[in-house]
C-alpha positions, -999 to +999 in steps of 0.1 A: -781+229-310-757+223-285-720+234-286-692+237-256-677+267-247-642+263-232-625+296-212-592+291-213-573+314-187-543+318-166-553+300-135-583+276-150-597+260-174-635+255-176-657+243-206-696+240-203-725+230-226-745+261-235-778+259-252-789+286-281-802+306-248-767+309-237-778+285-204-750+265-192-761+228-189-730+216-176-697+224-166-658+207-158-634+228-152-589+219-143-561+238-136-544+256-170-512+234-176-479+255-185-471+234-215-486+230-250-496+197-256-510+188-215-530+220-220-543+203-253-548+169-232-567+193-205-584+207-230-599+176-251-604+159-219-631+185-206-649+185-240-645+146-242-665+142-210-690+168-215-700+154-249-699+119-238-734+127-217-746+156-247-754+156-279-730+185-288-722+199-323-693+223-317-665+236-296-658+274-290-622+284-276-619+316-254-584+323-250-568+346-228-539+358-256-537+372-290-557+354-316-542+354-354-566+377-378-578+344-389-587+332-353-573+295-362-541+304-340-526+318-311-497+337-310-493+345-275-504+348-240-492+366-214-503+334-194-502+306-213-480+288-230-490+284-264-468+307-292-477+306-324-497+275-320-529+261-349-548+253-319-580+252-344-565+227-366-549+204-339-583+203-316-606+197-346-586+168-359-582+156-321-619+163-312-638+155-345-661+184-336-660+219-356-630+247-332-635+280-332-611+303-315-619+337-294-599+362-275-614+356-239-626+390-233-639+390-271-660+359-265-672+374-229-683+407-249-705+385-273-720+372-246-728+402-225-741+415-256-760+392-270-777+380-238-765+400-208-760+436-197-747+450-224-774+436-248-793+465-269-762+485-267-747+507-296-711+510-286-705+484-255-668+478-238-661+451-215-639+454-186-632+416-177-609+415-143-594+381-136-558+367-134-551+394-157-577+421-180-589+416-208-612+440-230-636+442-258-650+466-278-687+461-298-698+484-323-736+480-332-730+447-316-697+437-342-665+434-325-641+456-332-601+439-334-578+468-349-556+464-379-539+429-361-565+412-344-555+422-310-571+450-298-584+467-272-557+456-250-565+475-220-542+452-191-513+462-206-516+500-206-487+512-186-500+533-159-468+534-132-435+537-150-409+511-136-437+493-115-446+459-110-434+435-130-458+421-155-459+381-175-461+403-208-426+415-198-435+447-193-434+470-157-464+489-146-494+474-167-528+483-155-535+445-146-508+444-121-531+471-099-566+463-112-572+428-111-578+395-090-539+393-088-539+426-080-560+423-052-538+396-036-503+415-043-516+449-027-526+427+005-494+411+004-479+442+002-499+460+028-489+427+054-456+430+046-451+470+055-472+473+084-481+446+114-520+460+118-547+424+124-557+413+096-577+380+087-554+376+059-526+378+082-522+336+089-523+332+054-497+352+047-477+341+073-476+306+060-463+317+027-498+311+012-504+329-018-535+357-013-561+357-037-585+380-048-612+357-034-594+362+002-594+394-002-632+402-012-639+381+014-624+391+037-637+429+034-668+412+032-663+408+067-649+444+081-613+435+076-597+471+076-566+461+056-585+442+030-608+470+031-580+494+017-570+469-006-601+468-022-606+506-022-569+506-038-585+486-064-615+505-070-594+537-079-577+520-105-609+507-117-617+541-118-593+553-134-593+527-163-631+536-168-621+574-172-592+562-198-621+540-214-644+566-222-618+593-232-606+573-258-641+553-269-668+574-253-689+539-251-728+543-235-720+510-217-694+496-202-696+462-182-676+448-158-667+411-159-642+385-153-644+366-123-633+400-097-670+409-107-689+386-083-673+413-057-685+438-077-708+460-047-676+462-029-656+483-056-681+496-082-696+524-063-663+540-055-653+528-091-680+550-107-671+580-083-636+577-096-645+576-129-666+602-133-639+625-112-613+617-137-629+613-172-624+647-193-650+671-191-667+648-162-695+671-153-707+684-189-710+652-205-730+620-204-713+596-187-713+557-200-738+531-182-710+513-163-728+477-149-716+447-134-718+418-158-746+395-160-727+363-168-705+368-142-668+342-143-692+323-172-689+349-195-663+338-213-674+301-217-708+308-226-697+339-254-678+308-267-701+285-270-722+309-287-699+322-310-691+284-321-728+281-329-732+312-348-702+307-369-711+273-372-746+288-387-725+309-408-737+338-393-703+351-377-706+370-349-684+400-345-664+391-382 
């Protein structure tokens, strides 16, 4: 059976068509629109023209915001703009196929665990870095959501009082220094205070926005400045880890989102920082942390497969 998993985040929209295997068959992606009912349009539009070349039997929604309890609505999203929306409701009756609805990072850890680097694991966190960060937390491969349906919400931690400003409304959030935004504001930043050569320099100077992409590739390529930029990043990564395993003491943790395709650059340093920081560092086992297998797709494919499964009546994660 063949469903669609759609990742809905700040930036993009992708859906793809996943097979019980969690392959992706096929994929259209758009830009997220900032309003309800064209991000409904974008959304039944991708599905539309995916199904009209398979034979699909449901639709999984990975949403970067906080899903209702009863995952049929979202309440909110740093990055998007549905409030409070039925989203399930409106896209079943739109789409006539069976909606189910996922926090993003949620979806991404069902799919880690049930076919990528965190499969087999007894208590598994993913760390997914994007536009923002989300997190999930599997306990003998269930998900666990807190009393609300909203946890772990890791990105919004407050780790520099009075920082940067953060979409939540918030100053300081984690995601603001550990994530692909991240990576482009501390280059900004870095451009802006100092006039050392940089490849990311002409961008810049054109009033370009700098994104994480540039960055990574950029240090790919010796760049110095994106070099610190990265190793800025890395320490916060670091640091999150430590905070991670304090609080859950996971024996994996995996690092996703779509900042993970860079991950050689910053995961080495990442793990150094983590195991400097976490309490009791060198008396205790440390967690497995790994770079996701699923990469960007996560998401989409944990989706798709938690569409099926539910579908099954088997539901994943309940």
């Amino acid at each position: 059976m063949l469903t669609v998993g759609v990742d809905i985040g700040g930036t993009s929209v992708r859906a793809g068509v996943v097979d019980p295997d969690g392959t992706v068959l096929a994929e259209a992606s758009a830009p997220t629109a900032d309003r309800p009912e064209p991000l409904d349009d974008t959304v039944a539009a991708l599905v539309g023209r995916l199904a009209a070349e398979h034979p699909v039997h449901a639709v999984g929604l990975a949403v970067a915001g906080f899903v209702d309890p009863d995952r049929r609505s979202v309440a909110f999203g740093a990055h998007l703009p549905w409030r409070d929306d039925p989203v399930v409701d409106r896209l079943t009756a739109r789409l006539g196929l069976p909606v189910v609805l996922e926090h993003d990072a949620n979806a991404a850890g069902l799919a880690e665990h049930r076919v990528g680097a965190a499969a087999g694991a007894s208590v598994a966190v993913l760390v997914a870095l994007g536009t923002g960060i989300g997190a999930a937390l599997l306990v003998d491969g269930v998900l666990f959501r807190g009393a609300h349906g909203v946890a772990p919400e890791l990105g919004h931690l407050t780790v520099v009082r009075g920082g940067r400003p953060c979409p939540c409304g918030k100053r300081g959030c984690l995601e603001r220094y550990c994530s692909g935004t991240a990576l482009g504001r501390g280059a900004e930043e870095l451009l802006d205070a100092s006039d050392d050569f940089s490849l990311l320099r002409a961008t810049w100077e054109r009033a370009l926005p700098i994104t994480g992409r540039d960055v990574a590739r950029a240090a790919e390529q010796g760049d110095v400045l994106a070099g610190r930029v990265v190793d800025e990043f890395a320490d916060w990564l670091g640091q999150a880890l430590a905070l991670v395993a304090d609080v859950l003491d996971p024996d994996v943790v995996v690092v996703g989102g779509e900042v993970s395709a860079s991950a050689p650059l910053y995961l080495p340093r990442a793990r150094e920082r983590y195991a400097e920081e976490v309490t009791g560092g060198p008396h205790r086992r440390l967690a497995d942390v790994r770079a996701a297998t699923l990469g960007g797709r996560a998401g989409m494919v944990g989706a798709a497969l938690d569409a099926r499964e539910r579908g099954s009546g088997q539901r994943p994660g309940a």
